[in-house]
C-alpha positions as CSV (number, residue, x, y, z in Angstrom):
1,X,-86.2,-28.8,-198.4
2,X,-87.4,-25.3,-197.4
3,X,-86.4,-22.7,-198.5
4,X,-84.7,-20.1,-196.6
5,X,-83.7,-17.7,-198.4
6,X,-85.8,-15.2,-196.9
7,X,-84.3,-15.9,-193.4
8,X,-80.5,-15.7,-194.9
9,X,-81.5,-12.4,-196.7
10,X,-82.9,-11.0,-193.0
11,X,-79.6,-12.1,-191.3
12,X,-77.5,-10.4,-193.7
13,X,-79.5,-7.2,-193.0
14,X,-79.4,-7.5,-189.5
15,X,-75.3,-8.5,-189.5
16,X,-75.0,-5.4,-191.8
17,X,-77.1,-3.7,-189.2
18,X,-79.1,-2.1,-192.3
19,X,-82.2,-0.4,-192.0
20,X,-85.0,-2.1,-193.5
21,X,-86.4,0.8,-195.1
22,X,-82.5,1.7,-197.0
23,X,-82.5,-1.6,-197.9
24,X,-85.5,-2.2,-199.6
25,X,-85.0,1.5,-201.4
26,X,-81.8,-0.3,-202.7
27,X,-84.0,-2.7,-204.5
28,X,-86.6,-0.3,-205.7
29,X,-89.5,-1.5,-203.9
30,X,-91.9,-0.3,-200.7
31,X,-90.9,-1.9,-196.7
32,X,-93.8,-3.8,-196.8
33,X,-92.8,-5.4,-199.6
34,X,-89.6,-6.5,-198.2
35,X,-91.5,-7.7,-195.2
36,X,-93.3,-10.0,-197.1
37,X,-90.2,-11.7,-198.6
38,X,-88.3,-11.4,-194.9
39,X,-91.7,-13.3,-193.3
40,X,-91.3,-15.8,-196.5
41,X,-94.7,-15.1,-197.6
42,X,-93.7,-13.5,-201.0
43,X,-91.0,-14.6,-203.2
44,X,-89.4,-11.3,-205.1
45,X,-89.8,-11.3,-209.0
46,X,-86.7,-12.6,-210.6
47,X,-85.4,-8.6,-211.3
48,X,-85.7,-8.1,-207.5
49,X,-83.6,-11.2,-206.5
50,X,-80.8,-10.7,-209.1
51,X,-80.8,-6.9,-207.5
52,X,-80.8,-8.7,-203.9
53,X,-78.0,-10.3,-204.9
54,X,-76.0,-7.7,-206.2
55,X,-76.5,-6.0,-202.5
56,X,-75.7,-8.5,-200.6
57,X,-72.4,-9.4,-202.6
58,X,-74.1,-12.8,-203.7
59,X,-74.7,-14.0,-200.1
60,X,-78.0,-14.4,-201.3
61,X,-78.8,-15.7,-205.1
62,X,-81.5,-15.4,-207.2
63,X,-81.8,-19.3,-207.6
64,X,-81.9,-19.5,-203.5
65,X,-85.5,-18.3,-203.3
């Protein structure tokens, strides 16, 4: 199964009409980092994704990427 973790993480920015650049301040890294894990070409390190669940109220979980 793939995994879609990056596409549930860029709904719930785009439902919480969020800019791209607050969000990926609210995780402590760059935008282009966070366009690498929205295109799924990057998966986050394991401090990023429990702090990208934090933020998005555990829509998405650190065991979903």
């Amino acid at each position: 199964m793939e995994n879609a973790a990056h596409i549930a993480l860029a709904d719930h920015i785009r439902a919480r009409r969020i800019k791209k650049q607050d969000f990926a301040r609210l995780v402590g890294v760059r935008s282009e980092q966070l366009s690498r894990w929205l295109a799924g070409n990057v998966k986050p390190e394991r401090s990023a994704r429990i702090l990208i669940s934090i933020v998005t109220d555990g829509a998405v979980k650190p065991e979903d990427w």
